[in-house]
N, C-alpha and C positions, 0 to 999 in steps of 0.2 A: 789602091793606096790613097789614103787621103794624106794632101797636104799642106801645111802650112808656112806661110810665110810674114817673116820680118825683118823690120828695118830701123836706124836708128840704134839711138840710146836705148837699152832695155834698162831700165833702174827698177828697185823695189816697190816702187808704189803700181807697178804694172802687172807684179806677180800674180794679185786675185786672178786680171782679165786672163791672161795667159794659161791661168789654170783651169777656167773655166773652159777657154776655148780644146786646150790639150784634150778634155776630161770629157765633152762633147764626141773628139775624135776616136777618144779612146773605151767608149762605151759600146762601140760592133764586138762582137764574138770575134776570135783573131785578129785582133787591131794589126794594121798597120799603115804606119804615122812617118811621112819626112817633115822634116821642122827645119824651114832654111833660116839660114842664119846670116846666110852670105850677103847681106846687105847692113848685119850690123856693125855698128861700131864699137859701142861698150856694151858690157853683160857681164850684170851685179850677178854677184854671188847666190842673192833667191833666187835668181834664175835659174840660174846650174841646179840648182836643189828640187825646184819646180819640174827640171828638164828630167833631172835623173830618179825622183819621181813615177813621171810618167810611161818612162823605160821599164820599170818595175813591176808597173802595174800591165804594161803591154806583155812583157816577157811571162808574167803571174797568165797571162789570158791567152797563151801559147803565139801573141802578136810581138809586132816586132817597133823598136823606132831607129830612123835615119837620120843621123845630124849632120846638116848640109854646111859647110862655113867657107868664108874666101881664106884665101893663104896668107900668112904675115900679118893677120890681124888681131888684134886685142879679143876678140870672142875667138879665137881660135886656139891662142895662148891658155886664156882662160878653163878654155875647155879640157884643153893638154893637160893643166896643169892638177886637175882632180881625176885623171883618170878618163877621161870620158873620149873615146877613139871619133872623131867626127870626119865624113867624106870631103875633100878639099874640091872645091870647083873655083876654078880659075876665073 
């Protein structure tokens, strides 16, 4: 499984990098991808869009992604709030 990790503010002007990097991991034959998150603080809306994306494209490649997030946090909320189920690590 490859994985990825970040930290920080995720804002819009980061969404290329992060696409590129997702889009890297998600280029094996049966991708699968954790993508932590549990270090961030905020996460714009292209992000989620970016993230859920590349869920798409993993699940299209019979792969899989993990979304990692801390609990009570603003990326976590965020994520709750479109739908997107992410594992909580303390």
């Amino acid at each position: 499984m490859n994985a990825l990790s970040f930290t920080g503010e995720l804002g819009p002007d980061q969404a290329v990098s992060i696409r590129e990097k997702l889009a890297h991991a998600l280029s094996l034959p049966r991708p699968r991808l954790e993508i932590d998150l549990s270090e961030v603080t905020a996460l714009h809306l292209g992000i989620v869009n970016v993230i859920v994306t590349a869920t798409r494209e993993a699940e299209a490649r019979l792969g899989s992604v993990y979304v990692v997030v801390a609990p009570d946090t603003e990326a976590r909320h965020t994520l709750s709030r479109v739908g997107i189920v992410a594992t909580v690590r303390p």
